[in-house]
C-alpha positions in Angstrom: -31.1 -60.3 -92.2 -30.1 -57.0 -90.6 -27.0 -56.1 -89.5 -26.5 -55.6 -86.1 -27.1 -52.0 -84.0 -24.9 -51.5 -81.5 -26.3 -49.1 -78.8 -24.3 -47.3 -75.9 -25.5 -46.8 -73.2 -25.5 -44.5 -69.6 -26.9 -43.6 -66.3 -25.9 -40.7 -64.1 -27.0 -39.6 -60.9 -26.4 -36.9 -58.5 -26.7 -37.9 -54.7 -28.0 -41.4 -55.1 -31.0 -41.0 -54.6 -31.3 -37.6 -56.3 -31.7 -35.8 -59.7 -30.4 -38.4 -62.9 -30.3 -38.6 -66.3 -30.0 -41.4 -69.1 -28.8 -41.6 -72.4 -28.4 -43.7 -75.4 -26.1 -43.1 -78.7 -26.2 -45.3 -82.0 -22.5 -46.4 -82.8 -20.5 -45.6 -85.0 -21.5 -42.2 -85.5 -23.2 -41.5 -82.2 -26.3 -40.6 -84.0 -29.1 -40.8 -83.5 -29.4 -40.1 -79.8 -31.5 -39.2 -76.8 -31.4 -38.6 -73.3 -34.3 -37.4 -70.2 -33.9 -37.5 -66.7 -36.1 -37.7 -63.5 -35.9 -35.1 -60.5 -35.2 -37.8 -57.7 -34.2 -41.0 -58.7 -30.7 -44.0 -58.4 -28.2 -44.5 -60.6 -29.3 -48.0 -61.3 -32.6 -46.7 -62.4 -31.2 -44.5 -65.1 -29.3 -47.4 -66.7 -32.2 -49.6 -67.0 -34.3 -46.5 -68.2 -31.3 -45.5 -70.7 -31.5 -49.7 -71.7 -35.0 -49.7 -72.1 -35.5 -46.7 -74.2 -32.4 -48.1 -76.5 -33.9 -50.7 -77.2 -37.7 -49.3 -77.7 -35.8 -46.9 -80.7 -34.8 -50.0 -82.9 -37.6 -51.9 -84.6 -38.3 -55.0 -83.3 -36.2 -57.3 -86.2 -33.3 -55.8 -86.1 -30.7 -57.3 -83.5 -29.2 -54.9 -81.2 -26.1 -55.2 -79.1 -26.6 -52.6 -75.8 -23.2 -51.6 -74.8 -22.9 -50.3 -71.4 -20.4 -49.5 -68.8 -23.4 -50.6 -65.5 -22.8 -54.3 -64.4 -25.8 -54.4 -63.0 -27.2 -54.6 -66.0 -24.7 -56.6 -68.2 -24.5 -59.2 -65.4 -28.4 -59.9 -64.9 -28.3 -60.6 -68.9 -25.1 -62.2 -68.9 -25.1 -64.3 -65.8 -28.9 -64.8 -66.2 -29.4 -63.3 -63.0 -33.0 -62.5 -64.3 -34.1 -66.6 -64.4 -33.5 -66.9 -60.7 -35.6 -63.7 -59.6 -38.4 -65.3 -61.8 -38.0 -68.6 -60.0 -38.0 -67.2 -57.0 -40.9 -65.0 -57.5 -39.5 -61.9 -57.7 -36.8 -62.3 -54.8 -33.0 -61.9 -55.3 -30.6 -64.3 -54.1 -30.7 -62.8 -50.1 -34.4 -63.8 -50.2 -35.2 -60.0 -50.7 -37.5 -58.6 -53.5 -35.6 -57.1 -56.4 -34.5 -54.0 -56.6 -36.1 -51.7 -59.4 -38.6 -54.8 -60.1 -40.9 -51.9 -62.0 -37.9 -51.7 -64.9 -36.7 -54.8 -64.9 -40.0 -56.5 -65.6 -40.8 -54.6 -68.9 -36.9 -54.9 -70.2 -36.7 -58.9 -69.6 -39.8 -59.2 -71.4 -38.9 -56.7 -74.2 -35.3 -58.6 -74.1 -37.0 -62.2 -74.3 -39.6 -61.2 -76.8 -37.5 -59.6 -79.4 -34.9 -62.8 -78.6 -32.4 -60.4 -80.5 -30.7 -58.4 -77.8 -27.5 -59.0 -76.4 -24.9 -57.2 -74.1 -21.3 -56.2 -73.6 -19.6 -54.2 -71.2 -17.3 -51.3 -71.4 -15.1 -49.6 -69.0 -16.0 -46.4 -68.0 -14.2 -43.4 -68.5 -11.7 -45.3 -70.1 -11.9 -43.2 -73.3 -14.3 -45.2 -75.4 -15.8 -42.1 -77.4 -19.4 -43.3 -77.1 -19.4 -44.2 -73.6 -17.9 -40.5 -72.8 -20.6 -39.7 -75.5 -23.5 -41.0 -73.7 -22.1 -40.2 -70.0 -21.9 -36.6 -70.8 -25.2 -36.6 -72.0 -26.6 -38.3 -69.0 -25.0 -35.9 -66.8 -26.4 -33.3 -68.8 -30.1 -34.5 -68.4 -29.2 -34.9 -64.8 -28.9 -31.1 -64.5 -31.9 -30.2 -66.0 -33.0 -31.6 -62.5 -30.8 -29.7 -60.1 -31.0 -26.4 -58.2 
């Protein structure tokens, strides 16, 4: 069996909708790495895209651990928010269709078909080197967006 990879990860945005980056940093080292960004996109977006491309790096029998300071994307793991939108077609608990459906499609499945992935949160800006890591990173594909 192969040890573990734990993966940090981030999402930045400036304006909300508006330019964002991701990023994603191997622990302990903080290598390898990557980050992108998109010209007008959320916050929430960027740490799903910063999730999936994590997890897309690692071959597919290796267990990886995504570390990441966004809730929204520990809890739907966590809390198995994921099962209920699948029950209810697509619809979150208010009746409403999911947010960012056209992420979290492809990273359940890639999370359910590996059946190796699992997630922890981290405060941000709490001085966690890899979560400052990957932020600044983020922030720096972000601004390969702006003006």
């Amino acid at each position: 069996m192969l040890g573990m990879v734990l993966i940090y990860t981030d999402g930045a945005c400036s304006g909300n909708p508006g330019p964002g980056g991701w990023a994603w940093a191997v622990a302990p080292s903080g290598e390898p790495q990557a980050n992108g960004g998109e010209a007008h996109t959320t916050n929430q977006r960027m740490e799903l895209t910063a999730v999936i491309e994590a997890i897309k790096s690692v071959s597919a029998d290796e267990p990886v651990e995504i570390r990441s300071d966004s809730t929204y994307v520990v809890n739907c793991f966590r809390d198995e928010w994921w099962k209920g939108w699948l029950a209810r077609g697509w619809r979150n608990s208010q009746k409403q269709p999911v947010a960012n459906r056209d992420l979290w499609e492809p990273l359940i499945n890639m999370v359910n078909e590996r059946g190796n992935v699992t997630f922890s949160w981290v405060k941000a800006h709490n001085g966690d080197p890899l979560n400052e890591l990957v932020d600044r990173l983020a922030v720096a594909a972000s601004l390969g967006f702006t003006r």
